[in-house]
N, C-alpha and C positions, 0 to 999 in steps of 0.2 A: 504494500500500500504506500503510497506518495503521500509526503508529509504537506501538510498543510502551510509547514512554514520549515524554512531549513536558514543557518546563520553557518558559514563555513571561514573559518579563519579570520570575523571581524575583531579589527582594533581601531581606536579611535584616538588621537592626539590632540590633545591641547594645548601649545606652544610646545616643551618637550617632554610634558606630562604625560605617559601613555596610561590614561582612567581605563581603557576597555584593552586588555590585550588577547590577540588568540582568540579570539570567543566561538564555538561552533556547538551548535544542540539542535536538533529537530524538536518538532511540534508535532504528533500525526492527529488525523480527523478525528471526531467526538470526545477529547478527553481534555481536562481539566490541568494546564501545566504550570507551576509556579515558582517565580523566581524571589528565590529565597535568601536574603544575605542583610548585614547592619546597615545603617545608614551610611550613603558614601562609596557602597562596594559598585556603585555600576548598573543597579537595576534599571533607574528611570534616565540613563544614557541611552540603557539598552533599547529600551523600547522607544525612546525621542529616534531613534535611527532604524528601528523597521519601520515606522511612520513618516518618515523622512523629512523631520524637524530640523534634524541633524544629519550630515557627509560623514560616510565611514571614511576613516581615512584608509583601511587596507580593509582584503576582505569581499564578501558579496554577502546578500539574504534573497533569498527566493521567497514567494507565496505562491502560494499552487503553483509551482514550478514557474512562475514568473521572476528574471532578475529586477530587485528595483532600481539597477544601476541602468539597466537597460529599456527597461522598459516600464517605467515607474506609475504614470497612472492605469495600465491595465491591472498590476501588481496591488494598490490601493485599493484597486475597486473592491478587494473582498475581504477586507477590514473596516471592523470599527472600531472605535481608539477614544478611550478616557485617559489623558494624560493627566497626573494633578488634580485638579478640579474642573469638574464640567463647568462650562461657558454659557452661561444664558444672559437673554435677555432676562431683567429682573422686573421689569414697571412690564411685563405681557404675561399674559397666562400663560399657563403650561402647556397647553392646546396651541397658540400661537406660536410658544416657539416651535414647536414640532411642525408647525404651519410652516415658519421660514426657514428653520431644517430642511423640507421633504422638496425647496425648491433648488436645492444643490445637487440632487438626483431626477433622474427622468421615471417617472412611471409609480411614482409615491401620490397612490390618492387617498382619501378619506378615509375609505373601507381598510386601508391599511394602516393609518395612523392609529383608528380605533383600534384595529386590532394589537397595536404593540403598545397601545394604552392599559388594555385589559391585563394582555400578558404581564405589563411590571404592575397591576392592583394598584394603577392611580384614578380610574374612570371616577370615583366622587370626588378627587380636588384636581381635577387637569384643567376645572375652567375655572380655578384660581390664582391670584397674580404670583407670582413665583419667589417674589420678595415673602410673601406671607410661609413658604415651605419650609418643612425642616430641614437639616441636614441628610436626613437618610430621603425626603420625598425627590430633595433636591440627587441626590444619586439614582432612582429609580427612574427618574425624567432620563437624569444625561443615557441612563442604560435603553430608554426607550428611544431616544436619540441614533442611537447606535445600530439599534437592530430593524428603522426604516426600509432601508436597503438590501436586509437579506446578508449581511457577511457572511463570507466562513470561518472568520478569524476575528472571534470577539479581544480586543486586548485593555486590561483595567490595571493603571496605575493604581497601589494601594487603595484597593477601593470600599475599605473598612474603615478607614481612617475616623476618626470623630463618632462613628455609630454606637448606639444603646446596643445591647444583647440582641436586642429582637429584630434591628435593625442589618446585624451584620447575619441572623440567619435568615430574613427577607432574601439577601443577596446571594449568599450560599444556594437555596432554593432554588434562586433562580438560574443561576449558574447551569447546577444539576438538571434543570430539564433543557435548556438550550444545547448540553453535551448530548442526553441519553435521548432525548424528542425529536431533534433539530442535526442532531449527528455536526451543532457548530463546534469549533475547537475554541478552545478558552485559553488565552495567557494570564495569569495574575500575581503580581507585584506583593511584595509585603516584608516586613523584619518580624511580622509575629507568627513565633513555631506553631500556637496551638492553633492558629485559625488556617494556617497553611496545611497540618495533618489535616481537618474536617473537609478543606475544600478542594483539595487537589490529589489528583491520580499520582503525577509525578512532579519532582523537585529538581528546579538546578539550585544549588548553592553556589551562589557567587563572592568572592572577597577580595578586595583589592583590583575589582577591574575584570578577574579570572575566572576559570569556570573549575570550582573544588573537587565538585561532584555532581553527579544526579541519580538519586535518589527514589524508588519506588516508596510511595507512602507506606503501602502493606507489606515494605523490604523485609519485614522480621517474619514474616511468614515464609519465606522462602529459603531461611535458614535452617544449615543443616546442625547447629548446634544451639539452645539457650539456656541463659540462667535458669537455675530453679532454687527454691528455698525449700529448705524441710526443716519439719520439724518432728521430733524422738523423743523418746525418754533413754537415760545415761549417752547421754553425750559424749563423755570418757569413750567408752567404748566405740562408739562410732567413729569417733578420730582416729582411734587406733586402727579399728578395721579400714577404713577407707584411706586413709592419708597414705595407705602401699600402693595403691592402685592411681586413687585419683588427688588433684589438688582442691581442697575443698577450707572455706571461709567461714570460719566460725562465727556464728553468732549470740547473743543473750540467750536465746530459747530454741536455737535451731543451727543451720547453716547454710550456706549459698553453696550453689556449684555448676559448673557450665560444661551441659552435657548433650549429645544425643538424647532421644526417646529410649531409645533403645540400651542406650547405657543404664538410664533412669529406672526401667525394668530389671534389669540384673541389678542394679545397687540396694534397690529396694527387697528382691529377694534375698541378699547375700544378708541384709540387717532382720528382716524376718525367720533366717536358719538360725541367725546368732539370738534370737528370743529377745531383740530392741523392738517397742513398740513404734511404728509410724503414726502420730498425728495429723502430719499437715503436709502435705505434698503440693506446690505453689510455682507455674509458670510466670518466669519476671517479664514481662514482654518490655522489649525493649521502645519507648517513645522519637519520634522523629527529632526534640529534644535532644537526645542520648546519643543516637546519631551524629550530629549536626554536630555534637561539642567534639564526637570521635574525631570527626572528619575535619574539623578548623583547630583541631588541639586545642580549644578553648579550658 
């Protein structure tokens, strides 16, 4: 399958500051991808130059197989882009902007405006002035903005930023059915771990410009070894038995240890022949968190 968006070998220079270096990650259709890293690492450069805000200095990015070096508004046409903060008119309704939005494209009528009204649950204040909106109504417009058009490549700088609880899982939501509905692909921005586990398929981590890693959110499922905690009675004893075999971390009531399943079954018999009772038998799954500090040695 043909990725949706491809970034092969972009870097970006700023007098002789190289902020983006090397940068290359694909996108493929219907999935949720997100660029992960502190403030400063590169994210909202990266995305100012698939939009083409900003000149790569080295490097190429394709969208659906279009270069934007080469052929830059075909390549656009299948993007929609919140850079920072959406842009509205603020003294017009939210209706009207979407009015002087849909005249930027050809073939944006009515029937479709409602319809991506409905879709982001603004239809009872869209005919309201846009200075009176919140900060999350005010994100759900710029998102209605965006998907006019039909993209296949929705892209949202930090698009959590400032929202309540309910606010950032509005967005999430909607996220998830524009991927699994709409088969649109998503890029999305952010420095915060826990909302990037809940809202994305896959992670690049970025730092300093670079591309760290990338990271499958459900990565710890796919491991052939994890932590586990248990917990026994005579502890003594079980250090003795196991610390021939395996290396294992004691604890107040128990102990950690990083195994196979299948080790987990023979250890747990070998302490049941010796007449230790098992208590607690505890998979650590490891968090995108846990991760992220492995891989930035933070």
């Amino acid at each position: 399958m043909e990725p949706i968006l491809s970034l092969n070998n972009v870097s970006k220079m700023i007098g002789k500051k190289k902020i983006i270096d090397q940068l290359s990650l694909s996108v493929q259709p219907g999935e949720v991808f997100g660029l992960l890293g502190p403030n400063g690492a590169g994210k909202t450069t990266t995305i100012r130059m698939i939009v083409g805000l900003m000149r790569l200095s080295e490097g190429d990015i394709f969208i659906g197989g279009t270069s934007i070096k080469s052929n830059f508004e075909q390549a656009i046409k299948q993007v929609g882009a919140i850079v920072e903060n959406p842009e509205m008119y603020k003294h017009l309704t939210g209706y009207q902007n979407l009015i002087q939005y849909s005249r930027m494209h050809k073939g944006i009528d009515r029937d479709k405006i409602n319809e991506v009204v409905d879709l982001v649950k603004l239809t009872d204040n869209i005919h309201r002035k846009v200075k009176t909106y919140s900060l999350g109504m005010r994100q759900r417009l710029g998102l209605a903005q965006c998907l006019l058009h039909d993209p296949k490549l929705l892209i949202l700088d930090e698009p959590t930023n400032g929202l309540d609880p309910a606010g950032i899982r509005e967005i999430r939501e909607h996220l998830r059915y524009l991927t699994k509905e709409r088969q649109m692909s998503v890029i999305v921005s952010s420095h915060l771990l826990s909302e990037m586990e809940m809202m994305c398929d896959r992670i690049a981590i970025i730092q300093q410009g670079k591309l760290i890693d990338i990271q499958s959110v459900k990565g710890e499922q796919e491991e052939q070894t994890n932590n586990y905690y248990i917990e026994t009675s005579d502890l003594g004893a079980v250090y003795e038995i196991l610390t021939k075999e395996w290396k294992i971390d004691r604890k107040a009531e128990g102990f950690t240890i990083e195994a196979t399943k299948e080790d987990i079954a023979k250890l747990l018999k070998q302490l049941i022949e010796a007449s230790i009772d098992v208590y607690l038998v505890n998979k650590i799954s490891k968090t995108l968190e846990d991760r992220f500090l492995e891989i930035t040695g933070s």
